[in-house]
VEXNU-400784 format. One record per residue (C-alpha): z, x, y; chain; residue number from 1. Coordinates in nm, 4 decimals, decimal comma, m for minus. Layout:
BEGIN
+----------+----------+----------+------+-----+
|        z |        x |        y | unit | pos |
+----------+----------+----------+------+-----+
|        Z |        X |        Y |    A | NUM |
...
+----------+----------+----------+------+-----+
# end
This chain:
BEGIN
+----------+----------+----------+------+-----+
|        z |        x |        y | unit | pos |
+----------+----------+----------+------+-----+
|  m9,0808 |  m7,8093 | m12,4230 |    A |   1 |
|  m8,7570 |  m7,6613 | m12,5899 |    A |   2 |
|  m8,5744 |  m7,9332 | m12,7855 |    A |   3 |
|  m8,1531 |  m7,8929 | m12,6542 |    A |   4 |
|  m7,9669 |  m7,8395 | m13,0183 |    A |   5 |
|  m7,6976 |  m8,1886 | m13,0421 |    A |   6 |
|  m7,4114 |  m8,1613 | m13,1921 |    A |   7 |
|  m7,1982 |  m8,3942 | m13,3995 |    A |   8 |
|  m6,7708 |  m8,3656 | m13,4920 |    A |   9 |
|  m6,6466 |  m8,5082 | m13,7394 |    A |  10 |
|  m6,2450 |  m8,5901 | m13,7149 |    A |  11 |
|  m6,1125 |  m8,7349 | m14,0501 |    A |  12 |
|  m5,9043 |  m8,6269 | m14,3624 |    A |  13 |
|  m6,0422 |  m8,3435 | m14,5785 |    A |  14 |
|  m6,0730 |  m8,5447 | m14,8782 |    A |  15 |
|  m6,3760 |  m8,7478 | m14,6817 |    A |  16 |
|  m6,5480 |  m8,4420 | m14,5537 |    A |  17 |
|  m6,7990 |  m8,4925 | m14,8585 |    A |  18 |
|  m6,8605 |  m8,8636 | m14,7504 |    A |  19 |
|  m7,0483 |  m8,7401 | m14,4038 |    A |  20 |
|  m7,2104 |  m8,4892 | m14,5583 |    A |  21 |
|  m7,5469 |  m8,6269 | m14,6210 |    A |  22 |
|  m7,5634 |  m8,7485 | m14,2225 |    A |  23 |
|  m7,8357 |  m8,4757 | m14,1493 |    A |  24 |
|  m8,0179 |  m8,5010 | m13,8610 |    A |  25 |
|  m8,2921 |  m8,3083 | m13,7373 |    A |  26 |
|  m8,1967 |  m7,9992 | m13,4640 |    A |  27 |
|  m7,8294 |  m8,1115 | m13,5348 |    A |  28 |
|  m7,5164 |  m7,9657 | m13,6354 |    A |  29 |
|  m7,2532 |  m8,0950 | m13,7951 |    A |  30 |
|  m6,9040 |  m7,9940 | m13,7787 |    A |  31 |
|  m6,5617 |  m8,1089 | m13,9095 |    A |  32 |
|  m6,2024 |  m8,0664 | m13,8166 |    A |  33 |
|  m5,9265 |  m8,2014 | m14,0216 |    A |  34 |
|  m5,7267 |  m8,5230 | m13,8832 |    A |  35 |
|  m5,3743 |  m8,3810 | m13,8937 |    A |  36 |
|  m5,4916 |  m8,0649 | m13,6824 |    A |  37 |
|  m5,7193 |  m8,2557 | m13,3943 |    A |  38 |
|  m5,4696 |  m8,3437 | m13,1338 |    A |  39 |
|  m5,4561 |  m7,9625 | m13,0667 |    A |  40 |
|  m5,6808 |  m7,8083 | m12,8332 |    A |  41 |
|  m5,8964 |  m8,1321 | m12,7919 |    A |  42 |
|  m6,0241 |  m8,0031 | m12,4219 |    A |  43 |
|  m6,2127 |  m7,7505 | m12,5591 |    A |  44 |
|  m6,4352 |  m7,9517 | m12,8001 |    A |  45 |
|  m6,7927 |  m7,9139 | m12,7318 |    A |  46 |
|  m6,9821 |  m8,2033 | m12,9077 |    A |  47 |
|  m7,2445 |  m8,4760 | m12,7859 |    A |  48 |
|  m7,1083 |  m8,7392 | m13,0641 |    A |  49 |
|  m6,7406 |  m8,7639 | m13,2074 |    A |  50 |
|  m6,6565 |  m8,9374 | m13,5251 |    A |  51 |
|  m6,3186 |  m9,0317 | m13,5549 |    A |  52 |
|  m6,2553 |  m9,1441 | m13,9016 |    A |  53 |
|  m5,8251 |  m9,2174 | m13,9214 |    A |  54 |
|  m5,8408 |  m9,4073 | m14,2525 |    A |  55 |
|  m5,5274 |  m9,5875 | m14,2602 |    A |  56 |
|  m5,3518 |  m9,3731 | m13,9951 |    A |  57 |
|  m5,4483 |  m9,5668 | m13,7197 |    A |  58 |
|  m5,1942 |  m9,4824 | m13,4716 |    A |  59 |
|  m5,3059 |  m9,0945 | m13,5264 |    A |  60 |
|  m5,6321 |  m9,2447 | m13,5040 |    A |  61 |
|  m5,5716 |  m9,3602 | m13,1260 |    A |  62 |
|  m5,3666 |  m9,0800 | m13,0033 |    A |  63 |
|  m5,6769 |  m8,8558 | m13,1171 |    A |  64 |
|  m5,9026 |  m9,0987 | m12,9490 |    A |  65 |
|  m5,7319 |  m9,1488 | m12,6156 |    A |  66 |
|  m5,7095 |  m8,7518 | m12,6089 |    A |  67 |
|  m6,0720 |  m8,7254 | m12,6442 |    A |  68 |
|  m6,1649 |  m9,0039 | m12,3695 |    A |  69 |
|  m5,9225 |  m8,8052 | m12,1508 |    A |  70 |
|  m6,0650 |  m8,4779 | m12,1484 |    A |  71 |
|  m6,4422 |  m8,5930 | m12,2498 |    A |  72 |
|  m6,4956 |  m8,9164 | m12,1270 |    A |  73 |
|  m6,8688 |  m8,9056 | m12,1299 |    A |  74 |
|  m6,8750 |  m8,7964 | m12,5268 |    A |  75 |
|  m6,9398 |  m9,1418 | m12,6849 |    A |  76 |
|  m6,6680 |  m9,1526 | m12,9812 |    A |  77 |
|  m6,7591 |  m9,3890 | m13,3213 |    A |  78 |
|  m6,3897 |  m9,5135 | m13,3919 |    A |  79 |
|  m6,3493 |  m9,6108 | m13,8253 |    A |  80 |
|  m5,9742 |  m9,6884 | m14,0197 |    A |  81 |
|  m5,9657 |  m9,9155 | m14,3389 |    A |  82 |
|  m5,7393 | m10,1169 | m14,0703 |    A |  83 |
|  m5,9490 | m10,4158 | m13,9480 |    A |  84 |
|  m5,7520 | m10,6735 | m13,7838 |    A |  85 |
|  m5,9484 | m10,8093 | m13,4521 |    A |  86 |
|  m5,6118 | m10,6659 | m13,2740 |    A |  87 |
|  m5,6859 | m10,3286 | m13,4126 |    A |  88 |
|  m6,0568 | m10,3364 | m13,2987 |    A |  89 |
|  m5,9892 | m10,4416 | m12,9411 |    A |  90 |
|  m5,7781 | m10,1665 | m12,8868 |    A |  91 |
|  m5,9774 |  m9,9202 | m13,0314 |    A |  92 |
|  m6,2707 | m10,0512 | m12,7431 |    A |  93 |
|  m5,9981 | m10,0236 | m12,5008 |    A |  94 |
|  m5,9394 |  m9,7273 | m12,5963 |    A |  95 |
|  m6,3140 |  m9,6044 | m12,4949 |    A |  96 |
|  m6,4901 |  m9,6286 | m12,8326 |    A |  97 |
|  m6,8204 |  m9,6491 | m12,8349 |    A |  98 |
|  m6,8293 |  m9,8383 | m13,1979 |    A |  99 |
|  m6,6213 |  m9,9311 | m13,4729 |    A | 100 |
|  m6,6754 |  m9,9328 | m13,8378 |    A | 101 |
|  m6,4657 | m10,0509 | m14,0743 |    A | 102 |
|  m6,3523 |  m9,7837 | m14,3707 |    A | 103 |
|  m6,5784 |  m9,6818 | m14,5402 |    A | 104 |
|  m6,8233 |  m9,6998 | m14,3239 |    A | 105 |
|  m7,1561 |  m9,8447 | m14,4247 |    A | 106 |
|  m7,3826 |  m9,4452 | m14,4110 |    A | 107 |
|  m7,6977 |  m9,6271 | m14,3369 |    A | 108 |
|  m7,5568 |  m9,8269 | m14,0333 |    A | 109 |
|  m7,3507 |  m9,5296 | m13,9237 |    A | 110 |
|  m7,6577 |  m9,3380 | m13,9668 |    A | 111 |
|  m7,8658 |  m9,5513 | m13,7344 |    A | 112 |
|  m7,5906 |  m9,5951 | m13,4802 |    A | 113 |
|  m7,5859 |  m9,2413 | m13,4394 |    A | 114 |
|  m7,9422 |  m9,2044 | m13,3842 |    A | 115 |
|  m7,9254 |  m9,3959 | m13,1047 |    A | 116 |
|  m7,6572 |  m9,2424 | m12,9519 |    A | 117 |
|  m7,8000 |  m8,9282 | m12,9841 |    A | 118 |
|  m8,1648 |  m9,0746 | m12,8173 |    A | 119 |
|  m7,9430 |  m9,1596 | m12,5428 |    A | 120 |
|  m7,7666 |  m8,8532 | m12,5008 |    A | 121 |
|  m8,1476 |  m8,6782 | m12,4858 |    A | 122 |
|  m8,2787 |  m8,9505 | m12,2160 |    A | 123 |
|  m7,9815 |  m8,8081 | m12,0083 |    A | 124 |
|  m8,1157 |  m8,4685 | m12,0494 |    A | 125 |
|  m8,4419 |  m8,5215 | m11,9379 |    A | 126 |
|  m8,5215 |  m8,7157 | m11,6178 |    A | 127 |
|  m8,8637 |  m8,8567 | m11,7226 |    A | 128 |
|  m8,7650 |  m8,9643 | m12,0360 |    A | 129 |
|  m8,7639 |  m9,3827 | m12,0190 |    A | 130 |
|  m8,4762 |  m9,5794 | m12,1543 |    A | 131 |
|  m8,5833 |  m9,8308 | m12,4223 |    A | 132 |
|  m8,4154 | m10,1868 | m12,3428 |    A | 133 |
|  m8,5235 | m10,5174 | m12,4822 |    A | 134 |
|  m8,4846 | m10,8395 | m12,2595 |    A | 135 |
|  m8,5765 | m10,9967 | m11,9857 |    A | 136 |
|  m8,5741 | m10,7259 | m11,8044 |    A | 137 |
|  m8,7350 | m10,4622 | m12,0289 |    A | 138 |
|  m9,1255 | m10,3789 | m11,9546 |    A | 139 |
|  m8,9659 | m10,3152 | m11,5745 |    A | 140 |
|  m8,7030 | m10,0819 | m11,6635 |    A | 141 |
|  m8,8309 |  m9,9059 | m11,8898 |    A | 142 |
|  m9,1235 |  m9,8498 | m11,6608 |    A | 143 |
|  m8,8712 |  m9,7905 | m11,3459 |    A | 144 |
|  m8,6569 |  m9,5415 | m11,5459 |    A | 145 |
|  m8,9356 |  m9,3190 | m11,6408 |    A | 146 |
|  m8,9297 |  m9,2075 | m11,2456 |    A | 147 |
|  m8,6012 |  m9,2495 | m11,1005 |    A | 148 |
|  m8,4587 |  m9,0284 | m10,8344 |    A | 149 |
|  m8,2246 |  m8,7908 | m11,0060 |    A | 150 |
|  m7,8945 |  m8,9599 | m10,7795 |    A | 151 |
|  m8,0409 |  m9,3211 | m10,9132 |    A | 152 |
|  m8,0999 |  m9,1797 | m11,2628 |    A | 153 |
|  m7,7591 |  m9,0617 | m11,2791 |    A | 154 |
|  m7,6011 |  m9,3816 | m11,1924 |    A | 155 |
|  m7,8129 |  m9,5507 | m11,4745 |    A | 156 |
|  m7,6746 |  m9,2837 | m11,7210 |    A | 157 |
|  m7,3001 |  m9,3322 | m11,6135 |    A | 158 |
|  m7,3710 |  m9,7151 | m11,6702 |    A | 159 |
|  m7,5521 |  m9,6384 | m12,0223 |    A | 160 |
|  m7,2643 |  m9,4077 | m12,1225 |    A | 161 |
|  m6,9463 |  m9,6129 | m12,0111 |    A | 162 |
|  m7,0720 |  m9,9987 | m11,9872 |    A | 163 |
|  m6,8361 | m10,1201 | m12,2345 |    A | 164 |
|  m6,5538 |  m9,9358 | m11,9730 |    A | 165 |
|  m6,4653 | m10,0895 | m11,5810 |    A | 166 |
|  m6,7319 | m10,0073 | m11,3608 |    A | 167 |
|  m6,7156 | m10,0475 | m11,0074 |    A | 168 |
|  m7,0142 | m10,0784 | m10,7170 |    A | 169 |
|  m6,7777 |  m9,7948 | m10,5469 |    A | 170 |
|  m6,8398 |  m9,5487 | m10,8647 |    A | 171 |
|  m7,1947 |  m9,5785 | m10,9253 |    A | 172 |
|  m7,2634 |  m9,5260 | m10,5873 |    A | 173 |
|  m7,0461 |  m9,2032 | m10,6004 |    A | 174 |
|  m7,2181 |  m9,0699 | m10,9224 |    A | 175 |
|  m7,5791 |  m9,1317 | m10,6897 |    A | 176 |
|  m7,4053 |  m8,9529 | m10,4040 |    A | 177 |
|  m7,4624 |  m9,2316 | m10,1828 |    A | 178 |
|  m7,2611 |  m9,4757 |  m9,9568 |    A | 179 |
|  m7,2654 |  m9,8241 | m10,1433 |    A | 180 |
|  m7,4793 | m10,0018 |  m9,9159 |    A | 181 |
|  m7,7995 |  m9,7114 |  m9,9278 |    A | 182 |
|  m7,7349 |  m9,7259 | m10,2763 |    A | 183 |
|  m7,7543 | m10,0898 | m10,3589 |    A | 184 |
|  m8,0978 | m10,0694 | m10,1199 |    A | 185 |
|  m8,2570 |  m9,7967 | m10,3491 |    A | 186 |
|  m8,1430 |  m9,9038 | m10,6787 |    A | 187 |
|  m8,2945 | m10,2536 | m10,6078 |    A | 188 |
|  m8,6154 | m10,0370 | m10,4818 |    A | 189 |
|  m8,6487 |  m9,8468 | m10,7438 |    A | 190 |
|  m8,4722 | m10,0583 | m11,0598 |    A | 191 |
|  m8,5991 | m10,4077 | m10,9397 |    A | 192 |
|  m8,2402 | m10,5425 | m10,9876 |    A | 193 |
|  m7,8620 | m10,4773 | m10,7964 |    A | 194 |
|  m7,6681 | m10,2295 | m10,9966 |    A | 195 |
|  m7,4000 | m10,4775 | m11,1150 |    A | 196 |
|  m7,6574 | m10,6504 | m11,2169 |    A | 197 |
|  m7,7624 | m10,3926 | m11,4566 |    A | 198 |
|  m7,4404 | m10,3525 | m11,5856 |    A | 199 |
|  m7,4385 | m10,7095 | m11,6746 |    A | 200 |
|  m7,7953 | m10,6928 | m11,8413 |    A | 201 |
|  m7,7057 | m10,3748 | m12,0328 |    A | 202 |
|  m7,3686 | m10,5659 | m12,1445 |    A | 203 |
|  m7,5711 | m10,8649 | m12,2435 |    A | 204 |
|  m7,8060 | m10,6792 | m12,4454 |    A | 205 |
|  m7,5259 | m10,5227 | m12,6516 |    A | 206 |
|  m7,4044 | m10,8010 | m12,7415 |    A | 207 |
|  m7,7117 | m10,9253 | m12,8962 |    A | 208 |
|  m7,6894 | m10,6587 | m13,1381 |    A | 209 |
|  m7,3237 | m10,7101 | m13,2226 |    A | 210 |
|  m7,3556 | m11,0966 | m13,2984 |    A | 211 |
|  m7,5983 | m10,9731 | m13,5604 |    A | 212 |
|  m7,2288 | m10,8061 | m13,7101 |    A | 213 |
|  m7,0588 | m11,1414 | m13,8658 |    A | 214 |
|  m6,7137 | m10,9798 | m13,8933 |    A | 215 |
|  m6,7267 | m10,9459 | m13,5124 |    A | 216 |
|  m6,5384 | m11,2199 | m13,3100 |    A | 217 |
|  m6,6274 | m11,3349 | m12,9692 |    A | 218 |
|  m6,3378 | m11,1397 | m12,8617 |    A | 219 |
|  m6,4141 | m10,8454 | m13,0016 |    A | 220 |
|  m6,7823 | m10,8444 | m12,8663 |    A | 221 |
|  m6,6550 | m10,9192 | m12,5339 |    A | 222 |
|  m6,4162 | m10,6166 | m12,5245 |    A | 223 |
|  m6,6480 | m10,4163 | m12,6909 |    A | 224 |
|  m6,9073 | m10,5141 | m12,4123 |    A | 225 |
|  m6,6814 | m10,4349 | m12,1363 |    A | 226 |
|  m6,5377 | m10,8118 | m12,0722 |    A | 227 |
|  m6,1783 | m10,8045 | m12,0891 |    A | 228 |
|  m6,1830 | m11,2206 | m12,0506 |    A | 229 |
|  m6,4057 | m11,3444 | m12,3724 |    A | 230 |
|  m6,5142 | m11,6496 | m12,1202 |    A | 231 |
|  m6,7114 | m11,3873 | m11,8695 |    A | 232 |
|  m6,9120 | m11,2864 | m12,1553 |    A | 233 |
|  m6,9673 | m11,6741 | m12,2336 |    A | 234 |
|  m7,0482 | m11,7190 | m11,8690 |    A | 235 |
|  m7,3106 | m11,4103 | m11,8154 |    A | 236 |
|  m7,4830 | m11,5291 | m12,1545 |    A | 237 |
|  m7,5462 | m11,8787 | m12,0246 |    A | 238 |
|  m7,8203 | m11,6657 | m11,7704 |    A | 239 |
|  m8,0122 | m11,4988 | m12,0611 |    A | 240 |
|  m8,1859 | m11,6846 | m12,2671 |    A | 241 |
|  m8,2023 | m11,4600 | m12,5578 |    A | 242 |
|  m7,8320 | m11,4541 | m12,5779 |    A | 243 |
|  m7,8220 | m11,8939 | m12,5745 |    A | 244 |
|  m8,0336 | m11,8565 | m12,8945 |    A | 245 |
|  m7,7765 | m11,6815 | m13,1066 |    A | 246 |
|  m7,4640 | m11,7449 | m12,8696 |    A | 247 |
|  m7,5014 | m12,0831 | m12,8583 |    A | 248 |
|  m7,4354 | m12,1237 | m13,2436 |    A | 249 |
|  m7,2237 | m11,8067 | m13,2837 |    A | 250 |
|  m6,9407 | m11,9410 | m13,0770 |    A | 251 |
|  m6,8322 | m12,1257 | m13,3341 |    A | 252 |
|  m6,8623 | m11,9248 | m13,5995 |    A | 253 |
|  m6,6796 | m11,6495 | m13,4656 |    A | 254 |
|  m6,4261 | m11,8199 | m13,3009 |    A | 255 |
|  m6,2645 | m11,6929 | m12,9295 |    A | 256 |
+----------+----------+----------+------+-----+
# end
Protein backbone atom coordinates (compact mmCIF):
# COMPACT_ATOMS: atom_id res chain seq x y z
CA UNK A 1 0.00 0.00 0.00
CA UNK A 2 1.48 3.52 -0.94
CA UNK A 3 1.99 5.61 2.20
CA UNK A 4 0.18 9.52 1.18
CA UNK A 5 3.38 12.03 1.87
CA UNK A 6 1.89 14.64 5.10
CA UNK A 7 2.85 17.74 5.25
CA UNK A 8 3.56 20.16 8.05
CA UNK A 9 3.75 24.54 7.92
CA UNK A 10 5.30 26.18 10.07
CA UNK A 11 4.07 30.06 10.57
CA UNK A 12 6.40 31.95 13.04
CA UNK A 13 9.28 34.59 13.03
CA UNK A 14 12.51 33.69 11.19
CA UNK A 15 14.61 33.89 14.14
CA UNK A 16 12.63 30.51 15.49
CA UNK A 17 12.84 28.65 12.25
CA UNK A 18 15.91 26.72 13.90
CA UNK A 19 13.72 25.84 17.03
CA UNK A 20 11.30 23.39 14.74
CA UNK A 21 13.89 22.13 13.00
CA UNK A 22 14.58 18.91 14.66
CA UNK A 23 10.52 17.99 14.41
CA UNK A 24 11.30 15.24 11.72
CA UNK A 25 8.88 12.92 11.03
CA UNK A 26 8.91 10.04 8.92
CA UNK A 27 7.32 10.55 5.03
CA UNK A 28 6.92 14.26 6.16
CA UNK A 29 7.80 17.56 5.01
CA UNK A 30 8.35 20.41 6.66
CA UNK A 31 7.93 23.83 5.51
CA UNK A 32 8.11 27.41 6.89
CA UNK A 33 6.77 30.78 6.01
CA UNK A 34 7.69 33.84 7.86
CA UNK A 35 4.93 35.48 10.30
CA UNK A 36 4.90 38.99 8.85
CA UNK A 37 4.28 37.52 5.21
CA UNK A 38 1.36 34.72 6.08
CA UNK A 39 -1.79 36.68 5.89
CA UNK A 40 -1.08 36.77 2.08
CA UNK A 41 -2.29 34.17 -0.08
CA UNK A 42 -3.42 31.91 2.90
CA UNK A 43 -6.14 30.00 0.45
CA UNK A 44 -3.65 28.45 -1.35
CA UNK A 45 -1.75 26.66 1.48
CA UNK A 46 -1.61 23.03 1.04
CA UNK A 47 -0.67 21.43 4.45
CA UNK A 48 -2.28 18.57 6.69
CA UNK A 49 -0.90 20.36 10.07
CA UNK A 50 -0.32 24.23 10.64
CA UNK A 51 1.83 25.60 13.34
CA UNK A 52 1.17 28.95 14.17
CA UNK A 53 3.85 30.18 16.41
CA UNK A 54 3.01 34.43 16.98
CA UNK A 55 5.41 34.84 19.92
CA UNK A 56 4.29 37.90 21.49
CA UNK A 57 2.29 39.19 18.48
CA UNK A 58 -0.75 37.69 19.37
CA UNK A 59 -3.18 39.76 17.60
CA UNK A 60 -1.11 38.84 14.21
CA UNK A 61 -1.27 35.56 15.68
CA UNK A 62 -5.25 35.44 15.42
CA UNK A 63 -5.76 37.29 12.27
CA UNK A 64 -3.37 34.50 10.71
CA UNK A 65 -5.37 31.92 12.50
CA UNK A 66 -8.91 32.98 11.72
CA UNK A 67 -7.62 33.28 7.97
CA UNK A 68 -6.55 29.78 8.01
CA UNK A 69 -9.89 28.31 9.70
CA UNK A 70 -11.64 30.33 6.97
CA UNK A 71 -10.25 29.00 3.96
CA UNK A 72 -9.05 25.45 5.56
CA UNK A 73 -11.22 24.63 8.18
CA UNK A 74 -10.49 20.97 8.25
CA UNK A 75 -6.45 21.66 8.62
CA UNK A 76 -6.10 21.24 12.44
CA UNK A 77 -3.90 24.45 13.45
CA UNK A 78 -1.45 24.12 16.90
CA UNK A 79 -1.89 27.85 18.14
CA UNK A 80 1.67 29.02 20.55
CA UNK A 81 2.52 33.04 21.79
CA UNK A 82 4.64 33.66 25.03
CA UNK A 83 1.06 35.35 25.87
CA UNK A 84 -0.75 33.00 28.34
CA UNK A 85 -3.51 34.59 30.09
CA UNK A 86 -6.69 32.02 30.28
CA UNK A 87 -8.42 35.04 28.17
CA UNK A 88 -5.83 34.63 25.53
CA UNK A 89 -6.24 30.78 25.37
CA UNK A 90 -10.02 30.77 25.07
CA UNK A 91 -9.92 32.80 22.22
CA UNK A 92 -7.37 31.16 20.50
CA UNK A 93 -9.96 27.72 20.85
CA UNK A 94 -12.58 29.97 19.62
CA UNK A 95 -10.76 30.78 17.16
CA UNK A 96 -10.59 26.94 15.82
CA UNK A 97 -7.26 25.82 17.31
CA UNK A 98 -6.72 22.57 17.65
CA UNK A 99 -4.04 23.11 20.70
CA UNK A 100 -2.21 25.63 22.44
CA UNK A 101 1.24 25.77 23.75
CA UNK A 102 2.62 28.23 25.59
CA UNK A 103 6.08 29.95 24.08
CA UNK A 104 8.40 28.06 23.82
CA UNK A 105 6.79 25.25 23.34
CA UNK A 106 7.80 22.13 25.20
CA UNK A 107 9.48 19.97 21.51
CA UNK A 108 8.72 16.69 23.09
CA UNK A 109 4.98 17.48 23.84
CA UNK A 110 4.65 19.37 20.58
CA UNK A 111 6.27 16.47 19.08
CA UNK A 112 3.75 13.96 20.35
CA UNK A 113 0.77 16.19 19.75
CA UNK A 114 1.63 16.24 16.29
CA UNK A 115 1.89 12.64 15.91
CA UNK A 116 -1.38 12.26 16.72
CA UNK A 117 -2.72 14.65 14.63
CA UNK A 118 -1.07 13.37 11.87
CA UNK A 119 -2.46 9.45 12.81
CA UNK A 120 -5.68 11.11 12.55
CA UNK A 121 -5.30 12.84 9.46
CA UNK A 122 -4.14 9.10 7.94
CA UNK A 123 -7.35 7.26 9.60
CA UNK A 124 -9.29 9.83 7.41
CA UNK A 125 -7.47 8.66 4.43
CA UNK A 126 -8.10 5.24 4.68
CA UNK A 127 -11.59 3.83 5.42
CA UNK A 128 -10.51 0.63 7.25
CA UNK A 129 -8.18 2.15 9.31
CA UNK A 130 -9.82 2.04 13.17
CA UNK A 131 -9.78 5.07 15.35
CA UNK A 132 -8.01 4.45 18.69
CA UNK A 133 -10.29 5.88 21.67
CA UNK A 134 -9.98 5.00 25.30
CA UNK A 135 -13.23 4.91 27.52
CA UNK A 136 -16.14 3.47 28.07
CA UNK A 137 -16.85 3.22 24.90
CA UNK A 138 -13.58 2.11 23.29
CA UNK A 139 -13.27 -1.85 22.43
CA UNK A 140 -16.82 -0.96 20.43
CA UNK A 141 -15.65 1.84 18.44
CA UNK A 142 -12.73 1.03 17.64
CA UNK A 143 -14.11 -2.25 16.45
CA UNK A 144 -17.25 -0.33 14.68
CA UNK A 145 -14.91 2.19 12.95
CA UNK A 146 -12.76 -0.33 11.32
CA UNK A 147 -16.01 -0.96 8.90
CA UNK A 148 -18.08 1.99 8.64
CA UNK A 149 -20.00 2.95 5.57
CA UNK A 150 -18.00 5.62 3.85
CA UNK A 151 -21.27 8.42 4.49
CA UNK A 152 -21.05 7.14 8.40
CA UNK A 153 -17.23 7.23 8.33
CA UNK A 154 -17.28 10.64 7.13
CA UNK A 155 -19.48 11.96 9.75
CA UNK A 156 -17.11 10.36 12.41
CA UNK A 157 -14.15 12.22 10.72
CA UNK A 158 -15.97 15.70 10.63
CA UNK A 159 -16.67 15.02 14.44
CA UNK A 160 -12.85 13.90 15.03
CA UNK A 161 -11.63 16.96 13.10
CA UNK A 162 -13.94 19.84 14.49
CA UNK A 163 -15.29 18.48 18.07
CA UNK A 164 -13.87 21.22 19.97
CA UNK A 165 -16.13 23.56 17.20
CA UNK A 166 -20.43 23.68 17.23
CA UNK A 167 -21.68 20.68 15.81
CA UNK A 168 -25.10 20.18 14.94
CA UNK A 169 -27.35 16.71 14.35
CA UNK A 170 -28.33 18.79 10.99
CA UNK A 171 -24.44 18.81 9.83
CA UNK A 172 -23.35 15.43 10.48
CA UNK A 173 -26.15 14.15 8.83
CA UNK A 174 -25.28 16.38 5.76
CA UNK A 175 -21.55 15.30 5.72
CA UNK A 176 -23.26 11.31 5.64
CA UNK A 177 -25.56 12.54 2.89
CA UNK A 178 -28.48 11.52 4.75
CA UNK A 179 -31.77 13.03 6.16
CA UNK A 180 -31.28 13.25 10.07
CA UNK A 181 -33.61 10.70 11.03
CA UNK A 182 -31.91 7.63 8.50
CA UNK A 183 -28.87 8.90 9.82
CA UNK A 184 -29.36 8.78 13.53
CA UNK A 185 -30.87 4.97 12.65
CA UNK A 186 -27.52 3.89 10.97
CA UNK A 187 -25.07 5.59 13.08
CA UNK A 188 -26.69 3.89 16.17
CA UNK A 189 -26.51 0.55 13.85
CA UNK A 190 -23.37 0.75 13.00
CA UNK A 191 -21.53 3.01 16.00
CA UNK A 192 -23.64 1.47 18.91
CA UNK A 193 -24.31 5.05 20.18
CA UNK A 194 -26.51 8.44 18.73
CA UNK A 195 -24.14 10.76 17.03
CA UNK A 196 -24.41 13.56 19.64
CA UNK A 197 -23.62 11.18 21.73
CA UNK A 198 -20.32 10.64 20.21
CA UNK A 199 -19.57 14.05 20.14
CA UNK A 200 -20.01 14.15 23.79
CA UNK A 201 -17.79 10.95 24.38
CA UNK A 202 -15.07 12.25 22.03
CA UNK A 203 -15.32 15.73 24.06
CA UNK A 204 -15.10 13.85 27.29
CA UNK A 205 -12.17 11.95 26.37
CA UNK A 206 -10.22 15.12 25.50
CA UNK A 207 -10.59 16.41 28.37
CA UNK A 208 -9.06 13.65 30.21
CA UNK A 209 -5.94 14.37 28.55
CA UNK A 210 -6.00 18.10 29.16
CA UNK A 211 -6.60 17.85 33.06
CA UNK A 212 -3.33 15.96 32.93
CA UNK A 213 -2.02 19.91 31.72
CA UNK A 214 -2.08 21.79 35.33
CA UNK A 215 -1.87 25.27 33.76
CA UNK A 216 -5.23 24.45 32.12
CA UNK A 217 -8.39 25.87 33.89
CA UNK A 218 -11.77 24.35 33.81
CA UNK A 219 -12.58 27.04 31.48
CA UNK A 220 -10.13 26.61 29.25
CA UNK A 221 -10.71 22.75 28.93
CA UNK A 222 -14.25 23.38 28.41
CA UNK A 223 -13.70 25.77 25.44
CA UNK A 224 -11.05 23.84 24.25
CA UNK A 225 -13.50 20.76 24.31
CA UNK A 226 -16.15 22.50 22.50
CA UNK A 227 -18.33 23.71 25.74
CA UNK A 228 -18.79 27.28 25.57
CA UNK A 229 -20.60 27.07 29.33
CA UNK A 230 -17.68 25.44 31.72
CA UNK A 231 -20.88 23.85 33.74
CA UNK A 232 -21.91 21.51 30.49
CA UNK A 233 -18.57 20.08 30.64
CA UNK A 234 -19.11 19.60 34.56
CA UNK A 235 -22.48 18.13 33.74
CA UNK A 236 -21.42 15.52 30.78
CA UNK A 237 -18.41 14.41 33.16
CA UNK A 238 -20.72 13.48 36.00
CA UNK A 239 -21.82 10.37 33.24
CA UNK A 240 -18.22 9.05 32.78
CA UNK A 241 -16.67 7.68 35.32
CA UNK A 242 -13.18 8.09 34.24
CA UNK A 243 -13.63 11.77 34.09
CA UNK A 244 -15.23 11.77 38.19
CA UNK A 245 -11.78 10.28 39.06
CA UNK A 246 -9.68 13.23 38.05
CA UNK A 247 -12.63 15.86 37.67
CA UNK A 248 -13.86 15.40 40.81
CA UNK A 249 -10.58 16.74 42.51
CA UNK A 250 -9.47 18.96 39.59
CA UNK A 251 -12.35 21.34 40.00
CA UNK A 252 -10.83 22.83 42.58
CA UNK A 253 -7.63 23.06 41.64
CA UNK A 254 -8.22 24.68 38.52
CA UNK A 255 -10.78 26.83 39.42
CA UNK A 256 -14.04 27.77 36.86
Amino acid sequence: MTTTKKSILAITKKVHFGSYENLLFENVDLSFRPLNESLENVNLLKSDIVIIDCDSDIGLGFDILKAVKATHPGTPVIFITSQSSENSVIKAYRAGAREYFKSPPNMLELKSTIEGLLKLKETTREKRSPFSLSGEFGDELDEATSTLPPNILRSVCRVMDNFHMKLTLKELAEAAGMSKFHFCRSFNRHCGMSPMKFVSHIRIQRSLDLLKRKEMSISMIADAVGYRDPGNLKEKSFKNSNFVLLFGNSCYRHGH
